[in-house]
C-alpha positions in Angstrom: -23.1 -9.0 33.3 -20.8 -9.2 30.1 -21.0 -7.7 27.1 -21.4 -10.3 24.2 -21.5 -9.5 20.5 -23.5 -12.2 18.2 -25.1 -10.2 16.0 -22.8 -7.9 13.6 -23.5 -5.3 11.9 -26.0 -6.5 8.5 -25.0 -9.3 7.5 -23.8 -11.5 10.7 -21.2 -13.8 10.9 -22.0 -17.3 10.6 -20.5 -20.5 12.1 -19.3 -24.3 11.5 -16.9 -26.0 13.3 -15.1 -28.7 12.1 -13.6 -31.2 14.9 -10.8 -32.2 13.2 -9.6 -30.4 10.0 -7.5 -27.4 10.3 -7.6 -24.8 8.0 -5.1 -22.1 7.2 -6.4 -18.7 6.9 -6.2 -17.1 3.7 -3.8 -14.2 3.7 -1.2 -15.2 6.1 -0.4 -19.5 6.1 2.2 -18.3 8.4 -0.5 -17.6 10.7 -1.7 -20.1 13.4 -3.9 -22.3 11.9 -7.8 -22.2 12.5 -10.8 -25.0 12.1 -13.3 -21.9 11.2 -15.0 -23.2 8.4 -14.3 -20.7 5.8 -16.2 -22.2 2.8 -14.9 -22.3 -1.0 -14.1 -19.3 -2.9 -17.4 -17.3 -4.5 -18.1 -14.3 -6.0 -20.2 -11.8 -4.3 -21.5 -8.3 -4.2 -20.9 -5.4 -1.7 -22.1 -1.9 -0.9 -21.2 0.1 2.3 -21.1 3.5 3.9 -17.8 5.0 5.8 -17.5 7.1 8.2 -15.5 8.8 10.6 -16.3 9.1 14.4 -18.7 12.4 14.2 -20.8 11.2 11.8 -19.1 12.9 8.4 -18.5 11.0 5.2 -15.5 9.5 4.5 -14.6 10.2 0.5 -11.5 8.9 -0.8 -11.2 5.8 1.5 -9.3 2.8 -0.1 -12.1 -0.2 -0.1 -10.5 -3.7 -0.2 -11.8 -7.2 -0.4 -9.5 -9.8 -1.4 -7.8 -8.4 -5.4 -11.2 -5.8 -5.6 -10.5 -2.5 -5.0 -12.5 0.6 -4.5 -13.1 4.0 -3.8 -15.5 6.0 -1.4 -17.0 8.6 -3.0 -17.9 12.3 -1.9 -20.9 10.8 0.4 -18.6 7.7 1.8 -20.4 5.3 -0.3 -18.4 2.1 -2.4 -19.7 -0.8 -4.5 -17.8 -3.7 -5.3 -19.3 -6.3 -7.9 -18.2 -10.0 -8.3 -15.3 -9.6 -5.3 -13.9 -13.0 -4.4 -14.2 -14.1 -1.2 -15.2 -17.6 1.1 -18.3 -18.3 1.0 -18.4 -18.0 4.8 -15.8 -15.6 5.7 -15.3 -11.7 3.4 -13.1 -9.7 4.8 -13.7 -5.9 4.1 -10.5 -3.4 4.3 -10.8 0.2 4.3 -7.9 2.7 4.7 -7.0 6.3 4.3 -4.1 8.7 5.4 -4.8 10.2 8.6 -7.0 7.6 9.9 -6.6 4.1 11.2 -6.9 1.3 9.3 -10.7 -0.2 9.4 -12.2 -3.2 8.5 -15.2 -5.7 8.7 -15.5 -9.4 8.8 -19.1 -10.9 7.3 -20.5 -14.2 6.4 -21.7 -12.7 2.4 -25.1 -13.0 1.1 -25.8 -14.0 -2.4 -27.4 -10.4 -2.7 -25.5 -7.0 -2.3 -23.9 -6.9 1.1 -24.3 -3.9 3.1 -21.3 -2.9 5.2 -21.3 0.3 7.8 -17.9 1.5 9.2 -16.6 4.1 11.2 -13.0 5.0 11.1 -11.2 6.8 14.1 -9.1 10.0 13.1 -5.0 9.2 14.1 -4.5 11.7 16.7 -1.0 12.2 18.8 -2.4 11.5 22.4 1.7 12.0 23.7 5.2 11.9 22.5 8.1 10.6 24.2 11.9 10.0 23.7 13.2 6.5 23.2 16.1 4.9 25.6 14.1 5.8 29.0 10.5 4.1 30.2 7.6 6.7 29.3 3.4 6.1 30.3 0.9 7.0 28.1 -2.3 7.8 29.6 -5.9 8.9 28.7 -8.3 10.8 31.0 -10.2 7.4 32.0 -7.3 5.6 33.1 -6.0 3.5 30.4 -2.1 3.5 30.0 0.4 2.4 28.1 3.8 1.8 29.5 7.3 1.4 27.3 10.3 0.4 28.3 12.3 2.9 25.1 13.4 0.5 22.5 11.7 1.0 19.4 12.1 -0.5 15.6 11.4 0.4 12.5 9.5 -1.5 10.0 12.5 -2.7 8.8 13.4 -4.1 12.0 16.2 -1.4 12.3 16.4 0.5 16.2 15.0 3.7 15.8 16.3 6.5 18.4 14.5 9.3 18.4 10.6 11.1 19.7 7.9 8.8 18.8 4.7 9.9 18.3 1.9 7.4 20.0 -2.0 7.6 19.6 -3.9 5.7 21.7 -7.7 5.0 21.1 -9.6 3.1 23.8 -12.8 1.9 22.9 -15.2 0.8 25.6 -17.7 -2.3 25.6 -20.5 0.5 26.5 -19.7 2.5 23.3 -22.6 2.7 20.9 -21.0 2.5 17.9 -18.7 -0.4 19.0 -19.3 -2.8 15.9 -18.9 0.1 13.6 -15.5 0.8 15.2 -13.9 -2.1 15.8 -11.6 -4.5 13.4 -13.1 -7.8 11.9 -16.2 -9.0 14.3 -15.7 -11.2 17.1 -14.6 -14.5 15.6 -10.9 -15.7 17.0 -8.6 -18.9 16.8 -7.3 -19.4 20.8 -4.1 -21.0 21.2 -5.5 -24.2 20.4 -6.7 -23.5 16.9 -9.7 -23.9 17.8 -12.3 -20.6 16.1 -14.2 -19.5 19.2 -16.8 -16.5 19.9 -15.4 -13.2 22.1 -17.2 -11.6 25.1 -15.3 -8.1 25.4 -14.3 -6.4 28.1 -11.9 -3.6 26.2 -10.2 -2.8 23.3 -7.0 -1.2 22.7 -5.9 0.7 19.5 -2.2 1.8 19.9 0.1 3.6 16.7 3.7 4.5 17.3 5.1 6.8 14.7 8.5 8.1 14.2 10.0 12.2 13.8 10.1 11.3 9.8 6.4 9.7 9.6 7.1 6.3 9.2 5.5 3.4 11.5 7.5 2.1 14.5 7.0 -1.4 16.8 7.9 -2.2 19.8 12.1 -3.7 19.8 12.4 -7.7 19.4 12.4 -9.0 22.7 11.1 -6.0 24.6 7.4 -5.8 25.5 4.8 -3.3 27.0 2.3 -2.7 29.7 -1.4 -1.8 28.7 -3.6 -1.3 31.3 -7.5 -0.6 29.9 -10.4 0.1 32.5 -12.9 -2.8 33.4 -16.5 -1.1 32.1 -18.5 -0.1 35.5 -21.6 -2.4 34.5 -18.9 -5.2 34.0 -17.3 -5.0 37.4 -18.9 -7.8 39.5 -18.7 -10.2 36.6 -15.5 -9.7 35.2 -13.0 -12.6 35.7 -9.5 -12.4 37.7 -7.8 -13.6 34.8 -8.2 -12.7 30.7 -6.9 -13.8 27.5 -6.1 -11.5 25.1 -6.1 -11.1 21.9 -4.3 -9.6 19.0 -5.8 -8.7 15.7 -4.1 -9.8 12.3 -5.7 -7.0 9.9 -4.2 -9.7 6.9 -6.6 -12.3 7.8 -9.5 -10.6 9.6 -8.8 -12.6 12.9 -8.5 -12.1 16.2 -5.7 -14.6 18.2 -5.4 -15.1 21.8 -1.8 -14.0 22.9 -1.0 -14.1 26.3 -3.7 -12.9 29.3 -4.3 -10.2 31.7 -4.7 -9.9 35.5 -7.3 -8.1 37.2 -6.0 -4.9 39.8 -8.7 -3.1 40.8 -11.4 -1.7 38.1 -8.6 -2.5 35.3 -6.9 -5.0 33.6 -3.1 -5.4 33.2 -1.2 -7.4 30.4 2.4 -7.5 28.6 2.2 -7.2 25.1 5.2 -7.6 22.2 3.7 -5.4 19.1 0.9 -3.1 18.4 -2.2 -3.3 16.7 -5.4 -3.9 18.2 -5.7 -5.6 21.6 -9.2 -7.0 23.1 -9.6 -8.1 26.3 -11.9 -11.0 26.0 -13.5 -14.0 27.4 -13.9 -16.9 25.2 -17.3 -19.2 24.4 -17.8 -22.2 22.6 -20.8 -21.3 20.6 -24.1 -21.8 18.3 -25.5 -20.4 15.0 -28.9 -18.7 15.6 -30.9 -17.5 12.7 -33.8 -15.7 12.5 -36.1 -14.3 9.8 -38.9 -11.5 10.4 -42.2 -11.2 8.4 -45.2 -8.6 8.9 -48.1 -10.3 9.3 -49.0 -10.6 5.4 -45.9 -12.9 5.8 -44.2 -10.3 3.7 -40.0 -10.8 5.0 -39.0 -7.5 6.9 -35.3 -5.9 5.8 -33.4 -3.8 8.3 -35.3 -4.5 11.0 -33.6 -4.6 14.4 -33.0 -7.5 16.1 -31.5 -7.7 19.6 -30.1 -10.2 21.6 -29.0 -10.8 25.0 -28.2 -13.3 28.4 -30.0 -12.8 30.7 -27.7 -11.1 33.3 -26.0 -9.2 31.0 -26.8 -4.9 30.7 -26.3 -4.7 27.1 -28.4 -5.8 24.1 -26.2 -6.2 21.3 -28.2 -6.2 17.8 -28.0 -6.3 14.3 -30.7 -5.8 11.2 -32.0 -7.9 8.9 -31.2 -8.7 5.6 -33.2 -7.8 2.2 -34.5 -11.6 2.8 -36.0 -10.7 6.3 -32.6 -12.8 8.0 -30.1 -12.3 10.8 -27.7 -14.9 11.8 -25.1 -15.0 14.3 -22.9 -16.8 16.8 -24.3 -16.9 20.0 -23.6 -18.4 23.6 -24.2 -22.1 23.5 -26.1 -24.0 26.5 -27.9 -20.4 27.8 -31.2 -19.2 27.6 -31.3 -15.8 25.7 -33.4 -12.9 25.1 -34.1 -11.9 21.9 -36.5 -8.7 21.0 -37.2 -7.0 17.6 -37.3 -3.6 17.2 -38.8 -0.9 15.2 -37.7 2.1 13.9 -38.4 4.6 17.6 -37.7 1.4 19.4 -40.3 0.5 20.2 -39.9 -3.3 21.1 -42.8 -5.5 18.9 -41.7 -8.6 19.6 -39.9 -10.3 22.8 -39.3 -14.0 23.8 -36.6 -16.4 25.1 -34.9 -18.7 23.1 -32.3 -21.7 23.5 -30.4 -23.3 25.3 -28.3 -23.5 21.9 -26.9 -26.7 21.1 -22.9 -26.3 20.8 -21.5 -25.8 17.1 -24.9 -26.3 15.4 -26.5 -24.2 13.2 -30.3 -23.7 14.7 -33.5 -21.5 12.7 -36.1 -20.8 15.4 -39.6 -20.5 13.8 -40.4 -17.5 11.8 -41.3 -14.2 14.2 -44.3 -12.6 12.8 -44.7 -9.1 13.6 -48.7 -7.8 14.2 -49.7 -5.7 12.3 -51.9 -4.1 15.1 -48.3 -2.6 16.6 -45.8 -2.7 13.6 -44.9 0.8 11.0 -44.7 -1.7 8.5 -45.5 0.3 5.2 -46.1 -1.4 1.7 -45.2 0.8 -0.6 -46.3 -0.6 -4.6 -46.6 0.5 -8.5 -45.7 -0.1 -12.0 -43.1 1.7 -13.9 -44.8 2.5 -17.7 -42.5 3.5 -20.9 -43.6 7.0 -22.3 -45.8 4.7 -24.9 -47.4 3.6 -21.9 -45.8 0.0 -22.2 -44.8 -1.6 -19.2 -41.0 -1.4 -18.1 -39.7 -5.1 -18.5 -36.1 -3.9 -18.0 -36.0 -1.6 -14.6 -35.9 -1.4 -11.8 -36.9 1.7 -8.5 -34.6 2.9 -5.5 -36.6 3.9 -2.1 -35.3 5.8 0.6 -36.9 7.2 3.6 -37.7 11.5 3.4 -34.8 13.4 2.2 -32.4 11.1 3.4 -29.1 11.2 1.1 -27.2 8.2 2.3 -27.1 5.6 0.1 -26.7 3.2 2.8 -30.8 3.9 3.4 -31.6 3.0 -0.2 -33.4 0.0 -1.0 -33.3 -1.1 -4.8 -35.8 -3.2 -6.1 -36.1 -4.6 -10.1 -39.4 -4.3 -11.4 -41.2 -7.6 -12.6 -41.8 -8.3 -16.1 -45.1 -6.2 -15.8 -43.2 -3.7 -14.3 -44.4 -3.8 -10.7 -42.6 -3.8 -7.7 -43.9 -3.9 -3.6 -41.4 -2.4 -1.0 -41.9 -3.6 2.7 -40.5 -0.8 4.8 -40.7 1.2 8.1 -41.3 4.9 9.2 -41.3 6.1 13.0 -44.6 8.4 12.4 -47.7 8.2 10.9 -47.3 9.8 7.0 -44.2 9.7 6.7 -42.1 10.8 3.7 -40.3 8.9 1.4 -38.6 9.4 -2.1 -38.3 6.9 -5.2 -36.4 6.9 -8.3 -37.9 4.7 -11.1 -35.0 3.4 -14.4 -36.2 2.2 -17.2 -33.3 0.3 -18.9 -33.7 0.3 -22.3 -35.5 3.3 -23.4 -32.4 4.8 -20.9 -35.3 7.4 -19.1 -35.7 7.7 -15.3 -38.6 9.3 -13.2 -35.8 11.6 -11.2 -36.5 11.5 -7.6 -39.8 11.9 -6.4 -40.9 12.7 -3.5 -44.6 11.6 -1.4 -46.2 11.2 2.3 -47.9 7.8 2.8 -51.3 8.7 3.7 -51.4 5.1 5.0 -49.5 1.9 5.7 -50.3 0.6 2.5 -49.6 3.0 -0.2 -50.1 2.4 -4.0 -48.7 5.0 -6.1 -50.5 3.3 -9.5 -48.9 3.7 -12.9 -45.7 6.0 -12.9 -43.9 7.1 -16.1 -40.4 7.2 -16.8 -40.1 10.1 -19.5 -36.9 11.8 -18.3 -34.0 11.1 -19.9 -31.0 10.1 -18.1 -27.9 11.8 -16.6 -25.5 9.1 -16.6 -25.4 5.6 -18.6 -22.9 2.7 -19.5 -23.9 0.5 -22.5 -21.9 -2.1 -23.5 -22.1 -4.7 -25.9 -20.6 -8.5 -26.0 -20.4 -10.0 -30.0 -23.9 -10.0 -31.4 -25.7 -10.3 -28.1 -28.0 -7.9 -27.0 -26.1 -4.2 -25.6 -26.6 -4.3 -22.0 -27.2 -0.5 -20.5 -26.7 0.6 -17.1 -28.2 3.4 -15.8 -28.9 4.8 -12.5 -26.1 6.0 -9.7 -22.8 6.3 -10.3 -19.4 6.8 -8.5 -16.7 8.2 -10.4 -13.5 8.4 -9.0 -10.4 10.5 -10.4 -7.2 10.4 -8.1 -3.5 9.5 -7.3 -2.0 6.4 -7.1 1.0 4.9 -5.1 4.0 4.3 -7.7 7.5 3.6 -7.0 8.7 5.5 -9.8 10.4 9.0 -9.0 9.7 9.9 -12.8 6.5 8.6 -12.9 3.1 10.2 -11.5 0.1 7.9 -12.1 -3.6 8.4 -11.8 -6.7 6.5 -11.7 -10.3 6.9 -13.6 -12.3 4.9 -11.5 -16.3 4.2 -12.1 -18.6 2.0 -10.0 -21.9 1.5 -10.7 -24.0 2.1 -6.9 -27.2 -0.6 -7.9 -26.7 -4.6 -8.4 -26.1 -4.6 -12.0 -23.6 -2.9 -14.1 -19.7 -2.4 -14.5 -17.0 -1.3 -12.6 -14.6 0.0 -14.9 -10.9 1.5 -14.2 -8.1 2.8 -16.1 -4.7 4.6 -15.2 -3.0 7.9 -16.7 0.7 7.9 -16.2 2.5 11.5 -17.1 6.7 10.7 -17.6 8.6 14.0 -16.9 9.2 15.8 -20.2 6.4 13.3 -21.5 2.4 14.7 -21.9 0.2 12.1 -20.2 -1.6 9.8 -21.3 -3.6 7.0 -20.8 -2.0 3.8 -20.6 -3.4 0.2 -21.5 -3.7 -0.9 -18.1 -7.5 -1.5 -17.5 -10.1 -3.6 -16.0 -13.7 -3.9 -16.9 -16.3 -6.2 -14.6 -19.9 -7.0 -16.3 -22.4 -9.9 -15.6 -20.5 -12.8 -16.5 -17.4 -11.9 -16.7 -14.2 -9.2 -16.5 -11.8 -7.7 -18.6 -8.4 -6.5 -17.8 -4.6 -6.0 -19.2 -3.7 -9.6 -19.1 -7.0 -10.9 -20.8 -7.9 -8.2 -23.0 -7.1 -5.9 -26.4 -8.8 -2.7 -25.7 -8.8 0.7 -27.1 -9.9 3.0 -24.8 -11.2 6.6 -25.9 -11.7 9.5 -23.5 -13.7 11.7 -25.4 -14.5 14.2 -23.0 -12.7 14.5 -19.3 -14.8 17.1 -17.6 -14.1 19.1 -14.0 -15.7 17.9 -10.8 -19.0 18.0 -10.8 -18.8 17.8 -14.6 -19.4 14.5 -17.1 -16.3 12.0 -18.5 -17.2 10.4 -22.1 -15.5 7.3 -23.3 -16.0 4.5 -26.0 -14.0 1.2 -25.3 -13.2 -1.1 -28.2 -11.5 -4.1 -28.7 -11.3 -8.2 -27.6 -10.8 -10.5 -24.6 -10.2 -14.1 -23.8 -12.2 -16.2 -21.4 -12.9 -19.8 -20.8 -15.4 -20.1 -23.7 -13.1 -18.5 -26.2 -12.4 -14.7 -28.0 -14.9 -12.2 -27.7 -15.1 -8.8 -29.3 -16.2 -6.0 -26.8 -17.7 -2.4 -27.1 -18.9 0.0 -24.8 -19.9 3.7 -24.6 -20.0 6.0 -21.0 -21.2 9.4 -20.1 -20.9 9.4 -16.4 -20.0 12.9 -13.6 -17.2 12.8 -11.9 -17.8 12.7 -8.1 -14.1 13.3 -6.8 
């Protein structure tokens, strides 16, 4: 009757154990050690979708994955190209002022990976005085209980109110892998990585009269007492580790345990964060790819996975390759079912007993077609000479839908023809393409059409419009490389610890799997006009530009409003491994924030 989580989100994190070899995790060597096996460091691609807890976008979030840095625009969308990260192990920060700080643990893809989070608002749920023991409770019985002593992060006693929000968040909630830090991987006191079965989590933030972020006082702890879910009850143990997560290193560690009274669970804890009560497993690697029965691979496909005496299903989707991975419980039998868009369950059969710490792909599940809303969706992008497109490529999303996160982007082959392999929950549905043609720099604009049937070919489309927005850039005497197609453009403050110094960011990321992310910063001196400065960094296939590499001339030709275009030309060199290189490049992009 647990609740256990293998399957995470999109892109699912993956296992191998090593017996022997500890590892330090990345971030914090400080940190106990761990035998996860992170991998070696690689460069990989990322695009995700924020929001908060009622559904809105989240614009303006700080998106962070090891040095790479980004911005969510107006519609909570960010793109990050060439981020490095382990090749088993990317860690995904988002923050923003007035909200808690989210992130996402992933095993990354070699494609773009897709990340979905949901950050909770900071709300005051009480404030109390230090120097006297105060509870903090919520309306479904969890409570926090401090004893008054309180630091700051300094590590100075504070004296004072202090502000404290506290945010339960319930195995039975719906959007718990959106919400919740990391995924479930932990190191237990041993070192040893293991797989979490939750029974609770625990968000606490304590906040002094002047704003700043308090802690608990060295060498005084606190009570937390979280409700044991109701279709958890029987099953839940007597005793519980729990488990503390370091937002540095993406990793939950087991610190201390709990003790069962009545329908909750009571612990002592030393500092704040988050705190899970969990149940550890040693566990397997289960992967799983999906194909219609053209043997066509299925993306974002739902796949869910459950013991058998557990009330909960716990699922993920599948990748653009038709995959889901995952650490599952080794030695059981478990229930795996797939999905379609009105959940409707095509597919259902048992599968393991998993052997412990191996990786294991079960045959291929093919879908029939007699029951699946598989729809092929195909065509050919022409040039307005009625050539093919060699250099394109066509984004699909289902009906009106405007989050990116539903976009599919596919490059055309050299014939300019592409095949989508997608779902709709009715017959004839609607969906809407964009077709690029790269180097004539002309687009179809958005199209909409109902799909009369499952298979759908919409024959020769051509791309006569010109474009909106473009990038070109050009390395020595290759061939200029445009980029066309969405865009985020980002125009805001940033932190400085100047007092005579205010500093701003132009930010632009490209929101398809080629093209550059480019930023540069304006600082204004008081008494002094402002002005661009040379700090700047310039990503493209291959390579990346920045201050300490790089002799550029940046021009901003044209700086328009919201809603309005930026122009710029970039001249200059760079140094990389194979030598000096002279660089150009040209933009005409809207700003978005």
């Amino acid at each position: 009757m647990r609740k256990f989580y293998p399957l995470f989100l999109f892109f699912i994190l993956l296992f191998s154990c090593k017996s022997e070899s500890f590892v330090e995790i990345d971030g914090n060597p400080s940190d106990s050690p761990s035998n996860y096996n992170f991998g070696n460091t690689a460069q990989k691609n990322f695009q995700g979708l924020v929001l908060d807890t009622n559904g809105n976008p989240v614009s303006g979030a700080t998106v962070t994955i090891g040095a790479n840095t980004a911005t969510t625009n107006l519609k909570g969308l960010f793109t990050l190209k060439n981020a490095s990260v382990k090749e088993n192990f990317a860690h995904v920060k988002v923050t923003k002022a007035g909200f808690v700080n989210a992130s996402r643990v992933l095993v990354p893809t070699n494609g773009i990976n897709r990340v979905n989070i949901m950050m909770i608002p900071v709300t005051i749920t009480a404030t109390i005085a230090t120097g006297s023991i105060s509870t903090v409770s919520l309306p479904n019985g969890t409570k926090v209980k401090f004893d008054g002593s309180f630091k700051d992060a300094n590590g100075n006693a504070y004296s004072g109110n202090v502000s404290v929000g506290v945010f339960h968040l319930a195995p039975s909630n719906p959007y718990l892998n959106e919400l919740m830090p990391g995924s479930f991987l932990a190191t237990n006191s041993a070192g040893n990585a293991r797989v979490m079965e939750t029974f609770g989590m625990l968000h606490v933030q304590l906040t002094g009269s002047s704003g700043q972020n308090l802690q608990i006082a060295n060498g005084h702890t606190a009570e937390i007492t979280v409700p044991v879910d109701a279709a958890q009850t029987s099953s839940s143990p007597a005793t519980i580790p729990l488990w503390s997560y370091n937002e540095d290193t993406g990793m939950w560690k087991e610190e201390g345990s709990a003790t069962k009274m009545g329908n909750t669970y009571v612990g002592t804890v030393s500092h704040f964060s988050w705190w899970n009560y969990d149940a550890q497993f040693p566990q397997a690697t289960l992967k799983v790819t999906v194909k219609n029965a053209a043997g066509q691979v299925l993306p974002n496909v739902k796949v869910a996975l459950k013991r058998n005496p557990q009330p909960y299903e716990i699922f993920g989707m599948t990748d653009n390759t038709g995959t889901i991975s995952g650490i599952v419980p080794a030695g059981e039998v478990l229930v795996l079912k797939v999905y379609d868009v009105c959940n409707n369950v095509l597919y259902s059969s048992n599968v393991g007993p998993l052997p412990v710490g191996i990786i294991t792909t079960i045959p291929e599940i093919t879908i029939s077609s007699s029951i699946s809303l598989n729809y092929t969706i195909q065509g050919s992008l022409k040039t307005c000479a009625n050539t093919d497109v060699t250099d394109g490529y066509v984004i699909l999303k289902p009906g009106t839908s405007t989050s990116y996160f539903q976009y599919v982007s596919l490059p055309v082959n050299s014939t300019g023809g592409f095949t989508f392999n997608t779902y709709a929950c009715t017959a004839n549905p609607q969906f809407t393409y964009e077709g690029f043609d790269a180097i004539n720099l002309q687009s179809t604009n958005e199209v909409t059409f109902t799909a009369p049937s499952t298979t759908v070919n919409l024959g020769n489309i051509m791309v006569c419009n010109s474009l909106n927005e473009l990038i070109s850039y050009k390395i020595d005497n290759q061939p200029t490389v445009n980029i066309v197609g969405l865009f985020n453009v980002q125009w805001g403050g940033l932190t400085t610890t100047s007092p005579i110094i205010s500093a701003k960011q132009l930010r632009i990321n490209s929101m398809n799997s080629a093209g550059p992310f480019f930023f540069m910063n304006q600082n204004n001196m008081l008494g002094v006009a402002a002005s661009f400065t040379s700090y700047y960094g310039f990503e493209f296939s291959g390579g990346s530009i920045t201050s300490n590499n790089g002799n550029l001339v940046v021009d901003i030709t044209s700086f328009g409003a919201l809603g309005d275009y930026i122009d710029f030309t970039v001249n200059g060199t760079y140094t990389d491994n194979s030598g000096n290189h002279t660089f150009t490049a040209t933009g005409h992009v809207k700003r978005d924030l």
